[in-house]
KEFIKOL-48915 format. One record per atom (N, C-alpha, C, CB): residue in three letters; atom name; x, y, z. Coordinates in nm, 2 decimals, decimal comma. Each point is the difference from the previous one (the first is absolute). Glycine has a CB too. Layout:
% residues N
@bamar Ala	tike CA	c1 X	c2 Y	c3 Z
...
***
This chain:
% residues 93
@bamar Unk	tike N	c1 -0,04	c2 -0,62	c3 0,62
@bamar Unk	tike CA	c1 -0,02	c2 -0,14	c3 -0,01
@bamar Unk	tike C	c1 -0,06	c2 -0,05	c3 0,13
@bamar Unk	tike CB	c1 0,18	c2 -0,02	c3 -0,16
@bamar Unk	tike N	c1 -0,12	c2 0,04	c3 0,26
@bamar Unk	tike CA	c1 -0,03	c2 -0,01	c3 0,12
@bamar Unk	tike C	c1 -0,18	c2 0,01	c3 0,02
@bamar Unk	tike CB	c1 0,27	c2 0,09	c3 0,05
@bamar Unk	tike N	c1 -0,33	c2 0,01	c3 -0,07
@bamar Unk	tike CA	c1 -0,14	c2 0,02	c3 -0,02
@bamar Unk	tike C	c1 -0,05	c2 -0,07	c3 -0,12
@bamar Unk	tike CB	c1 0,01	c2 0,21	c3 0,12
@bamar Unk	tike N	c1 0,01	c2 -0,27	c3 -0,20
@bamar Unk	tike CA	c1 -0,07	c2 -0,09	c3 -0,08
@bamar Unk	tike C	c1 0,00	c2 -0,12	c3 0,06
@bamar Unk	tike CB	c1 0,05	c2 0,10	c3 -0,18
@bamar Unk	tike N	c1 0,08	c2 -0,14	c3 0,25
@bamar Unk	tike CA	c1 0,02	c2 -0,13	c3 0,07
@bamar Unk	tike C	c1 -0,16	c2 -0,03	c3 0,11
@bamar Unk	tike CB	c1 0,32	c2 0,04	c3 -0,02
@bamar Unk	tike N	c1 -0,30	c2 0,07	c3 0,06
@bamar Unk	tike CA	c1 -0,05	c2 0,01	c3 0,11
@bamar Unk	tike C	c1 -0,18	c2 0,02	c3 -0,01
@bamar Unk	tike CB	c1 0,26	c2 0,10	c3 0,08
@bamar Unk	tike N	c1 -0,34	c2 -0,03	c3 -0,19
@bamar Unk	tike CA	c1 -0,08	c2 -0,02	c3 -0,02
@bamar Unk	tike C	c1 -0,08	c2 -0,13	c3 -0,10
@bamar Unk	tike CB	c1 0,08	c2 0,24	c3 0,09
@bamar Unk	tike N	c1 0,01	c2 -0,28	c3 -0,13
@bamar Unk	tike CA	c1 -0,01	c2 -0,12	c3 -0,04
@bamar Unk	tike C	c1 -0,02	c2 -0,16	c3 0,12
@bamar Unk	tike CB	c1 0,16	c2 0,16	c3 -0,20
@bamar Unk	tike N	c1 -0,07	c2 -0,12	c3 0,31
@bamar Unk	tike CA	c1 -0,04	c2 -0,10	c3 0,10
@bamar Unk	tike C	c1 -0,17	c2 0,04	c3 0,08
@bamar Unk	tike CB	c1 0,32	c2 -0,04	c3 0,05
@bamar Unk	tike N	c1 -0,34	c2 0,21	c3 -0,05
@bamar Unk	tike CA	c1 -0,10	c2 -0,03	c3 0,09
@bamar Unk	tike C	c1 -0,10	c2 -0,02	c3 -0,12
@bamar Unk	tike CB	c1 0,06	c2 0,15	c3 0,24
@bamar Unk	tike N	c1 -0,04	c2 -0,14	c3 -0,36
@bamar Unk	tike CA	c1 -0,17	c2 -0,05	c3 -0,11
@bamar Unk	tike C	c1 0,06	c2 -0,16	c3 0,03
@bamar Unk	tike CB	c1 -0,07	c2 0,22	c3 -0,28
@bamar Unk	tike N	c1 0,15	c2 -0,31	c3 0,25
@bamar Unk	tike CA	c1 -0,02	c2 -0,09	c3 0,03
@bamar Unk	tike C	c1 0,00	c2 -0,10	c3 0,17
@bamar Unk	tike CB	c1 0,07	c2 0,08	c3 -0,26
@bamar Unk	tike N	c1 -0,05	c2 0,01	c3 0,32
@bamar Unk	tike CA	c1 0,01	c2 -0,05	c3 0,18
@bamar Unk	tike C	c1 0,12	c2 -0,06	c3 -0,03
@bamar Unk	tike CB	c1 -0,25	c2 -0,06	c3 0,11
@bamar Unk	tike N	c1 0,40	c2 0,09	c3 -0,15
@bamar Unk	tike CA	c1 0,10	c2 -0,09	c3 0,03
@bamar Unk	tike C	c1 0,08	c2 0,05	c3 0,11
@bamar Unk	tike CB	c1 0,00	c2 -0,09	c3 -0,22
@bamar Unk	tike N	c1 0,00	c2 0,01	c3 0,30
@bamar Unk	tike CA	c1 0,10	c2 0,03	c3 0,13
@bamar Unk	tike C	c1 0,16	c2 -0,03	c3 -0,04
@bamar Unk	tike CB	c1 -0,20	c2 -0,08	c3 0,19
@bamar Unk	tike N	c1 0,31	c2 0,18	c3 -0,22
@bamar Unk	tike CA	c1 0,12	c2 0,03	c3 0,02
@bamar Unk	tike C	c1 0,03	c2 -0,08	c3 0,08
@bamar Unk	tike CB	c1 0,00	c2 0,20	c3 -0,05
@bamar Unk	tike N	c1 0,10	c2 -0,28	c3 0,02
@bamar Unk	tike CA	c1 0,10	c2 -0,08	c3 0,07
@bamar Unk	tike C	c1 -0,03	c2 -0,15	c3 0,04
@bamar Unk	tike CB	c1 0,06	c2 0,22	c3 0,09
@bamar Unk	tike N	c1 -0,27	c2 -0,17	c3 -0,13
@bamar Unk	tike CA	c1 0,00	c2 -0,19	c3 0,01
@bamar Unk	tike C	c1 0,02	c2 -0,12	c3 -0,10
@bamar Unk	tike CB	c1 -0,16	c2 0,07	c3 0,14
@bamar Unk	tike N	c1 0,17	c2 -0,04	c3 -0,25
@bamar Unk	tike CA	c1 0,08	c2 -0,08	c3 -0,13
@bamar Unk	tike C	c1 0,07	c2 0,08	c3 -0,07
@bamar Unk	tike CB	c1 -0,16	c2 -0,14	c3 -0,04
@bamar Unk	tike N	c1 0,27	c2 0,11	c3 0,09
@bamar Unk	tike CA	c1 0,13	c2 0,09	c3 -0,07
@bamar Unk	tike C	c1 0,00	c2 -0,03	c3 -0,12
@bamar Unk	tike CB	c1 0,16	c2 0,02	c3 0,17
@bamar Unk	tike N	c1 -0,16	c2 -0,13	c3 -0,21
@bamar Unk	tike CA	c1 -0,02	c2 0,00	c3 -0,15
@bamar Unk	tike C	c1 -0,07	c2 0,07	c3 -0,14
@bamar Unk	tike CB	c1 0,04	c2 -0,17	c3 0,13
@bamar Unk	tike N	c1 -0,17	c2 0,20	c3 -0,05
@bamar Unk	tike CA	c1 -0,05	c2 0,10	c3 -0,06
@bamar Unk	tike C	c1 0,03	c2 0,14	c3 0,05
@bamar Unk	tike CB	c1 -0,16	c2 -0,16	c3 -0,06
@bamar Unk	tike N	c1 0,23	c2 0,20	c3 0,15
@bamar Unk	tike CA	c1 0,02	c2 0,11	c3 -0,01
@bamar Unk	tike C	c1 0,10	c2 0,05	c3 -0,08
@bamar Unk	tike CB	c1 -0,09	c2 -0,01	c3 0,17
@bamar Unk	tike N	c1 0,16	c2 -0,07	c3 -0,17
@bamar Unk	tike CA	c1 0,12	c2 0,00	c3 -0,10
@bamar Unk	tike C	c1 -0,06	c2 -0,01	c3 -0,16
@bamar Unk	tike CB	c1 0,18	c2 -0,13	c3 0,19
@bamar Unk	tike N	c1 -0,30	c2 0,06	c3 -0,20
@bamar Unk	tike CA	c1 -0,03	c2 0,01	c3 -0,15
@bamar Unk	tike C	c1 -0,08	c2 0,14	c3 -0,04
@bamar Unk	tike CB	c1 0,00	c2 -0,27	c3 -0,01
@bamar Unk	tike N	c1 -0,04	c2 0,27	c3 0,12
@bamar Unk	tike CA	c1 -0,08	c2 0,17	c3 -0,02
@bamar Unk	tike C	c1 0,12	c2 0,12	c3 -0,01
@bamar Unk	tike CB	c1 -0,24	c2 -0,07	c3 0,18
@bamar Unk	tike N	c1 0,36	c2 0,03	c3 -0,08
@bamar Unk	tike CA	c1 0,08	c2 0,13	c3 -0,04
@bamar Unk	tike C	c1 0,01	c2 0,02	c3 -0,17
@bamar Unk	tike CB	c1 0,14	c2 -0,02	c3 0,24
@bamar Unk	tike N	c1 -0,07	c2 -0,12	c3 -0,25
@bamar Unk	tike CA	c1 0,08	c2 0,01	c3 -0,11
@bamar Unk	tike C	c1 -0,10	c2 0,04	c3 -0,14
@bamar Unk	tike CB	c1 0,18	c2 -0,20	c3 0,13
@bamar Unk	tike N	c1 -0,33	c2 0,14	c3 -0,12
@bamar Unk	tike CA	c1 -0,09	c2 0,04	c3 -0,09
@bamar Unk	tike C	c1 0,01	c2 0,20	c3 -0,03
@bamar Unk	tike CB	c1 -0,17	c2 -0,27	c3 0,10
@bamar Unk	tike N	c1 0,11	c2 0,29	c3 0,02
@bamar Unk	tike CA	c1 0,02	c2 0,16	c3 0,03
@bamar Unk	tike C	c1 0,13	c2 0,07	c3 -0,06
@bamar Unk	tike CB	c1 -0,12	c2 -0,05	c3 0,24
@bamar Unk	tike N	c1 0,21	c2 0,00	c3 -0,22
@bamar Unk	tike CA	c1 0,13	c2 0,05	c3 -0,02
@bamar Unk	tike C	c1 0,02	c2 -0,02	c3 -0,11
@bamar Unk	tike CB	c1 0,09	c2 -0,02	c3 0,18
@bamar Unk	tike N	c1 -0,14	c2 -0,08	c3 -0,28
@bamar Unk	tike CA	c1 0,02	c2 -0,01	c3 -0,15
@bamar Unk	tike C	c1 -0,13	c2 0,11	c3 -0,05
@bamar Unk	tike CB	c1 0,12	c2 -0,29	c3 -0,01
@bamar Unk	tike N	c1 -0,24	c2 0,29	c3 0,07
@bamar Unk	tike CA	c1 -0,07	c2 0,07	c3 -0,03
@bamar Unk	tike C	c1 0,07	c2 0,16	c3 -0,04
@bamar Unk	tike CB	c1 -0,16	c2 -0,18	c3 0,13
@bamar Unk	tike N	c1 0,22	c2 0,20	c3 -0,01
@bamar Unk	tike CA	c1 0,02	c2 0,11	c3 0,02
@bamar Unk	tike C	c1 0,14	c2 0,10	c3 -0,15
@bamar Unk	tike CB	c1 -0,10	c2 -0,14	c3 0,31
@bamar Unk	tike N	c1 0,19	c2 0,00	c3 -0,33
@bamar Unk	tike CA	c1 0,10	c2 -0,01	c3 -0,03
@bamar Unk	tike C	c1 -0,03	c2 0,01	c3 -0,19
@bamar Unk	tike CB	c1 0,08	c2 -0,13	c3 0,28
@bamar Unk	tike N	c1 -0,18	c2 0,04	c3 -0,28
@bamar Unk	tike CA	c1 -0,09	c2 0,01	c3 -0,13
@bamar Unk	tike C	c1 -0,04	c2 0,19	c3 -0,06
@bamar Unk	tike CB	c1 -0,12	c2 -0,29	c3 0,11
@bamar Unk	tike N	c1 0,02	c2 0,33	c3 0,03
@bamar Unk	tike CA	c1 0,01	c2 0,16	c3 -0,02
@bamar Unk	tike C	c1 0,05	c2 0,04	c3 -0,09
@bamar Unk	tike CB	c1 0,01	c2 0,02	c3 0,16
@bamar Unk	tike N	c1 0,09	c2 -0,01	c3 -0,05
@bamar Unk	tike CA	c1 0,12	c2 0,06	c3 -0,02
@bamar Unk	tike C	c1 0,08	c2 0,02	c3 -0,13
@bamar Unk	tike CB	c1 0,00	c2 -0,07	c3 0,20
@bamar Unk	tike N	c1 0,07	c2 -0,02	c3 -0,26
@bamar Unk	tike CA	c1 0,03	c2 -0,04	c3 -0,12
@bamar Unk	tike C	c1 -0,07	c2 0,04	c3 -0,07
@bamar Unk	tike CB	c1 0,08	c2 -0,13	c3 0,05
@bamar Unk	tike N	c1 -0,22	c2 0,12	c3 -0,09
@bamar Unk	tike CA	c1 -0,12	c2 0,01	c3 -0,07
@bamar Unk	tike C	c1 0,01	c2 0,18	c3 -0,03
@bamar Unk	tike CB	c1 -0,14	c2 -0,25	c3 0,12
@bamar Unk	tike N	c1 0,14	c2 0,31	c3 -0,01
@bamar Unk	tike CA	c1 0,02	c2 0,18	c3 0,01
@bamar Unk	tike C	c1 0,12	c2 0,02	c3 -0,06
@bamar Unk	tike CB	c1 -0,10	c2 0,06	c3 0,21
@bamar Unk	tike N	c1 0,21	c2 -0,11	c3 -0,17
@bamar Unk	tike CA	c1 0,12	c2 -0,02	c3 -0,03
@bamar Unk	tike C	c1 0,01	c2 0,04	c3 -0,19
@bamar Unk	tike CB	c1 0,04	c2 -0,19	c3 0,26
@bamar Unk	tike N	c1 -0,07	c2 0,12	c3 -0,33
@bamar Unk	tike CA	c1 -0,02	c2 -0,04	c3 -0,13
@bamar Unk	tike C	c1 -0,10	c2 0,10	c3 -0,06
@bamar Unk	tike CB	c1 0,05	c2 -0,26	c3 0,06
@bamar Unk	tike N	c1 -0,20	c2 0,27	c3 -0,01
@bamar Unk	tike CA	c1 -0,13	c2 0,04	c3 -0,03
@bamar Unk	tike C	c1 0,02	c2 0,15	c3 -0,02
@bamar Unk	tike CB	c1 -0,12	c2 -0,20	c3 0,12
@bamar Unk	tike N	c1 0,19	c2 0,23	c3 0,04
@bamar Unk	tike CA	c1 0,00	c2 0,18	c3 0,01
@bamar Unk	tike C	c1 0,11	c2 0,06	c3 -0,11
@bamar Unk	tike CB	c1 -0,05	c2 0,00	c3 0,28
@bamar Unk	tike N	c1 0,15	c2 -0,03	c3 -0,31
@bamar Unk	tike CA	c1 0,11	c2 0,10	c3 -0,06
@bamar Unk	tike C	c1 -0,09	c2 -0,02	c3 -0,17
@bamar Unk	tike CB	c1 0,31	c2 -0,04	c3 0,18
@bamar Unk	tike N	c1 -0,41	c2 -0,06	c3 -0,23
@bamar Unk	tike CA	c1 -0,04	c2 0,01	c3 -0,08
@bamar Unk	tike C	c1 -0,11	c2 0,12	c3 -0,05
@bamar Unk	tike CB	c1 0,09	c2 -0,21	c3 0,06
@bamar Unk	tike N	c1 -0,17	c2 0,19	c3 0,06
@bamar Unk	tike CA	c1 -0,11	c2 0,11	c3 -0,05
@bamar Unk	tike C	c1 0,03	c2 0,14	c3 0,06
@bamar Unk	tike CB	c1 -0,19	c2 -0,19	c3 -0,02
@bamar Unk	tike N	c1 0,30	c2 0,18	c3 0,12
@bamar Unk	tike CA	c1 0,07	c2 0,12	c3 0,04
@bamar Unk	tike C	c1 0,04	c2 0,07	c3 -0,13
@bamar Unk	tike CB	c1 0,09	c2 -0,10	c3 0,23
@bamar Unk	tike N	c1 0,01	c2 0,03	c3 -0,32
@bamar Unk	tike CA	c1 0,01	c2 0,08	c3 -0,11
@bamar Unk	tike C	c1 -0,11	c2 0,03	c3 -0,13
@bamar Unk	tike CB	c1 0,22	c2 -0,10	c3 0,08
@bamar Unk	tike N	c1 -0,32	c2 0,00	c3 -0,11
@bamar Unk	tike CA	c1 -0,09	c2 -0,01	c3 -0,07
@bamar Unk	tike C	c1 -0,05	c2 0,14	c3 0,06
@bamar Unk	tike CB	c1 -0,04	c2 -0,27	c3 -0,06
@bamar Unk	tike N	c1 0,00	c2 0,33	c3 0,17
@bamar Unk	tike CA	c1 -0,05	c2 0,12	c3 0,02
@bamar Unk	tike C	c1 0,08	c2 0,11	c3 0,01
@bamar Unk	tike CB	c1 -0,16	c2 -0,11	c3 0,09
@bamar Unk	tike N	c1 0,26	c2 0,09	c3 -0,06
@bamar Unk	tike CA	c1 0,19	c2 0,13	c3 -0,06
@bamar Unk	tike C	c1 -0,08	c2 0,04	c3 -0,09
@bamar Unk	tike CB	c1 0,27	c2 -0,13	c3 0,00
@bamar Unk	tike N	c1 -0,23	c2 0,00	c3 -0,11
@bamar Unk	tike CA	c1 -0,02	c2 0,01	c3 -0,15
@bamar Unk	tike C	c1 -0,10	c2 0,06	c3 -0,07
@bamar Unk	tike CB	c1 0,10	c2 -0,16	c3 0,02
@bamar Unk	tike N	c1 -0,27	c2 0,14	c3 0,08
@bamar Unk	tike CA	c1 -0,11	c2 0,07	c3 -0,08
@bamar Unk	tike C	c1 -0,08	c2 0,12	c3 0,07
@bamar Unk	tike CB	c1 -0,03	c2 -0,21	c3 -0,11
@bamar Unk	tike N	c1 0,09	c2 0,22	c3 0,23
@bamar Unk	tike CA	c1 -0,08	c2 0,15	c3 0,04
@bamar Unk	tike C	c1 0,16	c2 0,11	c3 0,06
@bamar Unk	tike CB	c1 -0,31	c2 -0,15	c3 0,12
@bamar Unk	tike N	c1 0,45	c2 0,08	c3 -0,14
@bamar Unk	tike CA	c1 0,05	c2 0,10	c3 0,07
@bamar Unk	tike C	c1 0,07	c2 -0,01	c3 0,16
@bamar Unk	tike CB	c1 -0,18	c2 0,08	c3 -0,16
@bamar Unk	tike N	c1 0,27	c2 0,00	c3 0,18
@bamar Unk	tike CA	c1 0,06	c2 0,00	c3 0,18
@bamar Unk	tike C	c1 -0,09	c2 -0,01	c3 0,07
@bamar Unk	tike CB	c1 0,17	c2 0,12	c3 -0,01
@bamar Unk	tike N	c1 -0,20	c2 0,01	c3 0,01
@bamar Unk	tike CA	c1 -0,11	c2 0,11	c3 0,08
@bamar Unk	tike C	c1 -0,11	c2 -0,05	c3 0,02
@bamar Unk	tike CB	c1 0,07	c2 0,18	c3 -0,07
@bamar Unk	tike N	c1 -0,11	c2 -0,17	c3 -0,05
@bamar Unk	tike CA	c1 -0,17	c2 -0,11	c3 0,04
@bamar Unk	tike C	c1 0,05	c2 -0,14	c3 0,06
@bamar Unk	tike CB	c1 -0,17	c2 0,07	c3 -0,23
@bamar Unk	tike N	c1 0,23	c2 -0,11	c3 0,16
@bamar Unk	tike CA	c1 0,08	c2 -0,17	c3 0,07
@bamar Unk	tike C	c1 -0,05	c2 0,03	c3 0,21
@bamar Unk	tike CB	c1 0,34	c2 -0,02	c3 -0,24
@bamar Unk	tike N	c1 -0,25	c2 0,12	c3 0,25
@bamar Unk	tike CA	c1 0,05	c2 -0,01	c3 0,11
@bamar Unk	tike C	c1 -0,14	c2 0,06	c3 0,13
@bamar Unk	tike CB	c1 0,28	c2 0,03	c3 -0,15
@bamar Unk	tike N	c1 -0,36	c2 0,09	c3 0,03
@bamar Unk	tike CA	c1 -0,17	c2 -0,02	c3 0,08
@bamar Unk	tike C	c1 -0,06	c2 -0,09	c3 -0,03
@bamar Unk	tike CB	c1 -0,04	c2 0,17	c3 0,01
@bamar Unk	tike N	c1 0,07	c2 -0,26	c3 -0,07
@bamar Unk	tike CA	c1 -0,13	c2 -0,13	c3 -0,04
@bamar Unk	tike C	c1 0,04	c2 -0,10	c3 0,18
@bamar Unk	tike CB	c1 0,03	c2 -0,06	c3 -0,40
@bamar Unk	tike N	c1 0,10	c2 0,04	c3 0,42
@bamar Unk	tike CA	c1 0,04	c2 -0,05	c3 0,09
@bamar Unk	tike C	c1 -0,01	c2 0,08	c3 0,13
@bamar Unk	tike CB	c1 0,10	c2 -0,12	c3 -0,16
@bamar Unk	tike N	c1 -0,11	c2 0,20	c3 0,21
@bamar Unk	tike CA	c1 -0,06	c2 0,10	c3 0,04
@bamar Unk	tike C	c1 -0,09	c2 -0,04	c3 0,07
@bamar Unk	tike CB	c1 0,07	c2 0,11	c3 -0,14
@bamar Unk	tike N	c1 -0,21	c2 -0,09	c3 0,02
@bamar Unk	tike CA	c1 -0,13	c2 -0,04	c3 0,05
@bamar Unk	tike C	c1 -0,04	c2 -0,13	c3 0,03
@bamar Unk	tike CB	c1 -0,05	c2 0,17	c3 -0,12
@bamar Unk	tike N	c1 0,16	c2 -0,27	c3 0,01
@bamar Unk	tike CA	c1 -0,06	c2 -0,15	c3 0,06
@bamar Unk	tike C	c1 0,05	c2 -0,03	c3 0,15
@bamar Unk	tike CB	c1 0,03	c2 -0,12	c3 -0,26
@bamar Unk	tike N	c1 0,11	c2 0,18	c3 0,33
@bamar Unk	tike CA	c1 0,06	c2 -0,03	c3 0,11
@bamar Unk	tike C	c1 -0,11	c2 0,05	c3 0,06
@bamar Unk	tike CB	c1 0,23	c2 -0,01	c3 -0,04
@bamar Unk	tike N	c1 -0,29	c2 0,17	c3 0,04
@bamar Unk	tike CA	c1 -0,08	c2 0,04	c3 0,13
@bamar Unk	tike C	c1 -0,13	c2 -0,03	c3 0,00
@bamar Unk	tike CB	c1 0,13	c2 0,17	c3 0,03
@bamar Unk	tike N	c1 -0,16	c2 -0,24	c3 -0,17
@bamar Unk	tike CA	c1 -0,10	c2 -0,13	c3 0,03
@bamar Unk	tike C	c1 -0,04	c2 -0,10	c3 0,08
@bamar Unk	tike CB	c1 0,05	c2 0,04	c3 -0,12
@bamar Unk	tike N	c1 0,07	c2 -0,15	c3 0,10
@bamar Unk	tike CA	c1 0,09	c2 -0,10	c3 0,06
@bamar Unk	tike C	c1 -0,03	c2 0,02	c3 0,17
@bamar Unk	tike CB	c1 0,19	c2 0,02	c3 -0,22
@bamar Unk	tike N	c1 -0,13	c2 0,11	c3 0,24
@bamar Unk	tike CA	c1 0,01	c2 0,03	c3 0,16
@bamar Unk	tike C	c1 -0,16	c2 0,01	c3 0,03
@bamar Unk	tike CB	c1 0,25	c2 0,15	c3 0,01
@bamar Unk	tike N	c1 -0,34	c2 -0,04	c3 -0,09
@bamar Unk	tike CA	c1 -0,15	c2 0,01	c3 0,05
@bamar Unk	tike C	c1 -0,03	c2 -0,16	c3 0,01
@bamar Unk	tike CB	c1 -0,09	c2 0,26	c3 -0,13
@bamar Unk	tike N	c1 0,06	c2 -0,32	c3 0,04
@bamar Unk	tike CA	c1 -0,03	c2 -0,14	c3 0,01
@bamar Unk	tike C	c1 0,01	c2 -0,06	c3 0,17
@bamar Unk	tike CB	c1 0,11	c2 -0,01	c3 -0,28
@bamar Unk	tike N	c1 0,03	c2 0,03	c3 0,27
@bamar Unk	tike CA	c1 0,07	c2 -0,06	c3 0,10
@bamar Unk	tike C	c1 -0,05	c2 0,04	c3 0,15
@bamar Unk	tike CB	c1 0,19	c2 0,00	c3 -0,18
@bamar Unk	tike N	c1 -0,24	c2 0,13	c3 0,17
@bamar Unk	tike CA	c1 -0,03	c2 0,08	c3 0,09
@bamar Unk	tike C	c1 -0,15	c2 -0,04	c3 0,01
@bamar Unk	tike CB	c1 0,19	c2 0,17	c3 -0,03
@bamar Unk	tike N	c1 -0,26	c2 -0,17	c3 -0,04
@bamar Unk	tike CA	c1 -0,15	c2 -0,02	c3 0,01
@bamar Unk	tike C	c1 -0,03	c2 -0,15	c3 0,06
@bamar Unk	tike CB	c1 -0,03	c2 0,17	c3 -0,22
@bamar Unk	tike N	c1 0,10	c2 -0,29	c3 0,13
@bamar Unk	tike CA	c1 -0,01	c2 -0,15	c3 0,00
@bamar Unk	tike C	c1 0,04	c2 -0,06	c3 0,12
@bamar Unk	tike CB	c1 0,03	c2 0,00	c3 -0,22
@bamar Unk	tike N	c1 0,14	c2 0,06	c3 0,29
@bamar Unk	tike CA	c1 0,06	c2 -0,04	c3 0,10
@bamar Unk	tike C	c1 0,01	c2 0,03	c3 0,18
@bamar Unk	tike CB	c1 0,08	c2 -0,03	c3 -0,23
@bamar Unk	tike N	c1 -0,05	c2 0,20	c3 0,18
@bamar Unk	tike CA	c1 -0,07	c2 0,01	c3 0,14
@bamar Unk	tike C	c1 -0,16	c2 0,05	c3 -0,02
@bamar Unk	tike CB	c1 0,25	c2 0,07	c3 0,11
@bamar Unk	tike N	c1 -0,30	c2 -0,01	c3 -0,20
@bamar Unk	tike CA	c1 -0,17	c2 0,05	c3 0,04
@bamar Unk	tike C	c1 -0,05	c2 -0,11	c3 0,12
@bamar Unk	tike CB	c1 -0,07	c2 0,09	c3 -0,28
@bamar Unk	tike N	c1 0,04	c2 -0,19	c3 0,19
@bamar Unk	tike CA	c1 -0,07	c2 -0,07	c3 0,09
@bamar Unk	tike C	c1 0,00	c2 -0,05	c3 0,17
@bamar Unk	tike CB	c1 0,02	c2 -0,02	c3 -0,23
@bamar Unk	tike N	c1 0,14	c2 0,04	c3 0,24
@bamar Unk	tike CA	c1 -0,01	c2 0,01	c3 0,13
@bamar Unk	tike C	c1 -0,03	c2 0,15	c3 0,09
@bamar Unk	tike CB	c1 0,15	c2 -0,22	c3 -0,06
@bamar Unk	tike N	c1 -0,13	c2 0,29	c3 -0,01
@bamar Unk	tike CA	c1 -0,02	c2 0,13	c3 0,06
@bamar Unk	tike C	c1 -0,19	c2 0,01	c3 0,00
@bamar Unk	tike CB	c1 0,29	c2 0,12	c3 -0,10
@bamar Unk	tike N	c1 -0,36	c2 -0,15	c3 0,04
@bamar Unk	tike CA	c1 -0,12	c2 -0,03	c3 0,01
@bamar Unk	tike C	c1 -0,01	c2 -0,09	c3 0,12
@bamar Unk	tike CB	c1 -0,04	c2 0,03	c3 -0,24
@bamar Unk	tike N	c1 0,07	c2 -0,13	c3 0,24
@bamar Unk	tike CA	c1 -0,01	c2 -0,06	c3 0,10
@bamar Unk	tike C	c1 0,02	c2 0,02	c3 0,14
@bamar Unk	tike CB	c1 0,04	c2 -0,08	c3 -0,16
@bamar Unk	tike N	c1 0,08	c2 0,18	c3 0,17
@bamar Unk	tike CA	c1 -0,02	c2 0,06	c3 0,13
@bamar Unk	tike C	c1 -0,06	c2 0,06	c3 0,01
@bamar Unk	tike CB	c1 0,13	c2 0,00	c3 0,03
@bamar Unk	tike N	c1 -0,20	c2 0,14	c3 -0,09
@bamar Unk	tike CA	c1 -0,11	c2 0,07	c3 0,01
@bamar Unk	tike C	c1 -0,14	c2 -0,09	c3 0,05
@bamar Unk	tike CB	c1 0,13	c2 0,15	c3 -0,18
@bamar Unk	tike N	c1 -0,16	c2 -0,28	c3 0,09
@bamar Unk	tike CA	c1 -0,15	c2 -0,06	c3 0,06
@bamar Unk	tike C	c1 0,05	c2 -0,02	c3 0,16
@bamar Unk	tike CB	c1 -0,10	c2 -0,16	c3 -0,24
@bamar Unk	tike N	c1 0,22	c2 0,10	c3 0,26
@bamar Unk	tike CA	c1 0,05	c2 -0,02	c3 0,12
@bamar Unk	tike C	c1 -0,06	c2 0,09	c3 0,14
@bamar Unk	tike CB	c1 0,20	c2 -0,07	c3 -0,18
@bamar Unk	tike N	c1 -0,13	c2 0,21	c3 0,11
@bamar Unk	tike CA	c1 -0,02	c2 0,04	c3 0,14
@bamar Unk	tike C	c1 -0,20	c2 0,08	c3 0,02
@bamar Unk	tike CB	c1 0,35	c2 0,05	c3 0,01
@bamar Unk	tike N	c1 -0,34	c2 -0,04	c3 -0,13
@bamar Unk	tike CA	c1 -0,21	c2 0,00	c3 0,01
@bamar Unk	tike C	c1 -0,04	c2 -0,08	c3 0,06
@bamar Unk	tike CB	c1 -0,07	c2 0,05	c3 -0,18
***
């Protein structure tokens, strides 16, 4: 949460601590955002968790999740740090 907060002030230029009032409405927005998630997985996952039990099986179950997690991570790896690791490279050229 903390990094949503936080890239949210530098797209809009809001300076922390100079209208507390909106910082307080941005937490609390964020935190319901967040909180919304949550719940939402909460409810959503044990559903189609079983819907796929039920039509392919443990085993496959358990490689389907597998591949989406080391997905997830490549993603993660390509989108979050790539770019800065590129970046260093133009850097020191």
């Amino acid at each position: 949460m903390p990094e949503a907060i936080e890239s949210f002030q530098m797209k809009y230029k809001i300076i922390e601590g100079f209208d507390q009032a909106l910082d307080n409405k941005l937490n609390d927005c964020v935190s319901g955002f967040y909180n919304q998630l949550t719940s939402l997985s909460a409810f959503v996952g044990p559903i189609i968790g079983g819907a796929l039990f039920d039509s392919v099986g443990w085993r496959a179950l358990l490689n389907y999740l597998m591949l989406v997690n080391a997905g997830f991570a490549l993603f993660l790896i390509i989108f979050n740090c790539g770019p800065n690791v590129f970046k260093k490279e133009a850097l020191k050229q």
